[in-house]
Every structure is written in C-alpha cells, then in structure tokens.
C-alpha positions as CSV (number, residue, x, y, z in Angstrom):
1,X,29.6,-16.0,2.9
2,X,31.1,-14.4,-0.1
3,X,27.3,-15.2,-1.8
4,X,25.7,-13.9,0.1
5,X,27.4,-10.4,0.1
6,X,27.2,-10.8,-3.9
7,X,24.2,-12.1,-3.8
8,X,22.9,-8.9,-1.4
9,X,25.0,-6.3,-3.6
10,X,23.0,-8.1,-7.2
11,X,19.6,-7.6,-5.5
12,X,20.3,-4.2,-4.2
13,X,20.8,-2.5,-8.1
14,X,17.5,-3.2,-9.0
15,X,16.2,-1.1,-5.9
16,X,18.9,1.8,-6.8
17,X,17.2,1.4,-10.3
18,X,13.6,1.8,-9.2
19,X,14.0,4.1,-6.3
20,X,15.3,6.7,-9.6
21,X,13.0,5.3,-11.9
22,X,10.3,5.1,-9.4
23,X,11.1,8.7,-7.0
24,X,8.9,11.1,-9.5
25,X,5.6,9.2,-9.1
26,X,6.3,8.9,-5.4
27,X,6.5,12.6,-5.0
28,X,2.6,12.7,-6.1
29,X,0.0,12.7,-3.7
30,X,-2.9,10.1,-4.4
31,X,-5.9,11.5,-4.3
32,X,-9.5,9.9,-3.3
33,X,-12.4,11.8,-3.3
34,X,-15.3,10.7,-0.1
35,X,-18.6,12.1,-0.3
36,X,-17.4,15.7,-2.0
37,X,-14.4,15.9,0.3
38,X,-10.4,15.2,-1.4
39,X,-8.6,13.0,0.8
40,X,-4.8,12.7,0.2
41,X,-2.0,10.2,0.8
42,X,1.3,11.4,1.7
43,X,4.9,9.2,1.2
44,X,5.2,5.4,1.6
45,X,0.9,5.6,2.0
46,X,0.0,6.6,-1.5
47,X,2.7,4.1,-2.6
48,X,0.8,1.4,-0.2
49,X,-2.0,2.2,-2.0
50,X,-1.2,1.9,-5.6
51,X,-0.2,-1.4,-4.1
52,X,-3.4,-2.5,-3.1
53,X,-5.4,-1.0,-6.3
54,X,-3.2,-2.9,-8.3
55,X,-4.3,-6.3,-6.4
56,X,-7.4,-5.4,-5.9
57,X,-7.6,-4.6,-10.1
58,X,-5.8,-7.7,-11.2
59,X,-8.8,-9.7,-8.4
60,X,-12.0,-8.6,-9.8
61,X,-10.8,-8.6,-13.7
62,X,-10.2,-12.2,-13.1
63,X,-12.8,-13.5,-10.8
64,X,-15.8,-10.4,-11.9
65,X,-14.7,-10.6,-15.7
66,X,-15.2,-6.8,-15.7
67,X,-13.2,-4.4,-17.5
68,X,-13.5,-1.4,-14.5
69,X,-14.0,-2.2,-10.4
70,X,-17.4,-3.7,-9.3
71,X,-18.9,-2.4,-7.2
72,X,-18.1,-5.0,-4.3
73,X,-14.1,-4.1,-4.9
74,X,-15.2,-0.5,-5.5
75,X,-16.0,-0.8,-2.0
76,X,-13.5,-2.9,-0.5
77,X,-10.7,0.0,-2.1
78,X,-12.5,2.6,-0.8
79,X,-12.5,0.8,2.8
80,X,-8.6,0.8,2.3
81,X,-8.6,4.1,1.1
82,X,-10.0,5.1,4.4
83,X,-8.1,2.8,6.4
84,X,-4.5,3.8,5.5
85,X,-5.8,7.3,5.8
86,X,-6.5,6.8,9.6
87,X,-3.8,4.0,10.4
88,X,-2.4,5.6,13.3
89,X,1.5,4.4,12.3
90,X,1.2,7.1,9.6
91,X,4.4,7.0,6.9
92,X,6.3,4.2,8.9
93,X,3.3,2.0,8.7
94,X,3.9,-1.7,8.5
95,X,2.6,-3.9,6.2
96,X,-0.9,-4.9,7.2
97,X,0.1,-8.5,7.5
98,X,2.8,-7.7,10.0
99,X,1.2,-4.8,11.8
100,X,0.5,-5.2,15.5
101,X,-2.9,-3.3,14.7
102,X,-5.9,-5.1,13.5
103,X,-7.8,-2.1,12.0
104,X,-10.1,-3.7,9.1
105,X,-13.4,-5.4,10.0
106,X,-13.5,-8.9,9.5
107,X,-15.1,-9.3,6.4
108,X,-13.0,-6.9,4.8
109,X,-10.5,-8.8,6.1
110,X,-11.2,-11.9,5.0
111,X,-11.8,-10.3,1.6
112,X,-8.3,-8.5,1.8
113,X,-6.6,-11.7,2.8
114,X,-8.4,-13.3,-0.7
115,X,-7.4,-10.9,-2.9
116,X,-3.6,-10.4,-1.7
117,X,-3.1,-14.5,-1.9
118,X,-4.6,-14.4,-5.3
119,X,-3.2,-11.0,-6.5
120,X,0.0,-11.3,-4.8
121,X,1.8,-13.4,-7.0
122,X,0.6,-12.0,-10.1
123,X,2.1,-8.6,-9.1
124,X,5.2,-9.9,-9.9
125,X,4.6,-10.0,-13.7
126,X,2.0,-7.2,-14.3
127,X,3.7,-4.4,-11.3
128,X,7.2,-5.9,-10.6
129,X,8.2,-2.8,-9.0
130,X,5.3,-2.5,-6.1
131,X,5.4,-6.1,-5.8
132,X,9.3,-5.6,-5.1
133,X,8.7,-2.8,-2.9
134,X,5.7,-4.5,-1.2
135,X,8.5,-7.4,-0.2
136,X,10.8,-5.1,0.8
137,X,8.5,-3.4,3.2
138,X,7.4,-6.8,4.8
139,X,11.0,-7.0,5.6
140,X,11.2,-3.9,7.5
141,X,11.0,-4.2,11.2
142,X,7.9,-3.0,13.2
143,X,8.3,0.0,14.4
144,X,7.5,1.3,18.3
145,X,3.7,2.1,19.1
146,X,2.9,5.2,17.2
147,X,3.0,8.7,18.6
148,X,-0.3,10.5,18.6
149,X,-1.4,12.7,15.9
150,X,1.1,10.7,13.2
151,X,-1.7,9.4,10.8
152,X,-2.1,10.6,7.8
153,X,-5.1,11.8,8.7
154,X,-4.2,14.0,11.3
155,X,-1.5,15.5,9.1
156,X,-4.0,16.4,6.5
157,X,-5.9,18.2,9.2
158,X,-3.2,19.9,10.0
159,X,-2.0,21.4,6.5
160,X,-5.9,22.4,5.9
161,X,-5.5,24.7,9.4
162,X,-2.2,26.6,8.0
C-alpha cells in the first residue's frame, strides 16, 4: 500500500514538471492548411496531433528512408489532420484506440494501427513527453456521448462568425 502511494506521488513530479515545461507550447494553436483554407486545433487536439506527426515522422524515416514525409504519410497526416478536426468529442476526445467512435476508413486504419505499434515505443526515447502524455490520456475514462456542436470543427466555425 505504502508503494503504491510513493510509487503514485514519484510518477506524478514528472507530469507537474512537463505540464510547466510543456503549458507554453500547448497554448499555440496548430495550424494545417487544406486546399487554401487554415484549419486550427484547439487544446488537448493540437497536442493529439503533435502526437501523431511525431509517429507518423519517426514511421516513414524508418521504413521510406526519406528525410521529409512521402507522400503516402503526407496523406495519411493530413487524413488525421481532418479527422480530429471533425471528431465529434471535441477537447475531451479519447484516445482513438479507446474511443467508442470508429471514424477513420479502414485502410487508414490499418495504416494508423501500423504506424502507432511501430512508432509507439520509439516515442519514448525521441518525444518522452507526448509519449507520457499519450499514456496518460489512454488512462482517462471515456467520456458520455458528445454534445452537438462540440468538435473542433464546429468551434472554429463559430469564432470565424464573431
């Protein structure tokens, strides 16, 4: 019992120390542009992903040899892009893997499911912190089924009518 609690409190000053270290590039919005259009991520999203760009990077520099995306992971991060832009739990969205909503096709999928089992453990040594984060997040219960109008997508819709 007692190491558990010290066990809990030893793993919990590492988040402390990234949450601070980690809060000013948070407060940035990620920007994508889509056919001459800016799309932007708000919160936990743009953190989500970083996540996945990171994986998706560390993928295709091992398995295309190529120094930038190709254009087959071009495509799959612009498939995210667009994905976590319309997933309709918004901030509080689950981790894909965990998330009651099945909103990728299944080839992107499949590909998604590839590069997070090869990527994924790899995070840990090139971005320890969004690989930390990532786990965190998996631990987080689900939450309810999402109100309307909570993507990100609808937000963004909404700031560009004020």
């Amino acid at each position: 019992m007692f190491y558990t609690g010290l066990y809990r409190y030893i793993l919990d000053i590492p988040i402390l120390i990234f949450s601070t270290i980690y809060a000013d590039e948070c407060d940035r919005e990620t920007v994508m542009t889509q056919s001459s259009q800016e799309i932007i991520l708000f919160g936990g999203l743009q953190t989500e992903f970083k996540t996945i760009e990171a994986m998706v990077k560390i993928y295709c520099k091992d398995h295309h040899g190529t120094t930038s995306l190709c254009e087959q992971c071009e495509d799959f991060l612009q498939y995210a892009f667009t994905r976590l832009d319309r997933c309709p739990y918004g901030e509080q969205k689950p981790t894909c893997k965990r998330c009651p909503i099945h909103c990728y096709k299944a080839d992107y999928k499949l590909m998604s499911r590839q590069i997070m089992r090869y990527a994924g453990p790899r995070m840990l040594l090139k971005h320890p912190f969004l690989a930390i984060r990532h786990l965190m997040a998996e631990k987080r219960p689900i939450p309810e089924k999402p109100a309307a109008g909570a993507s990100n997508r609808h937000r963004r819709k909404l700031l560009e009518k004020k």
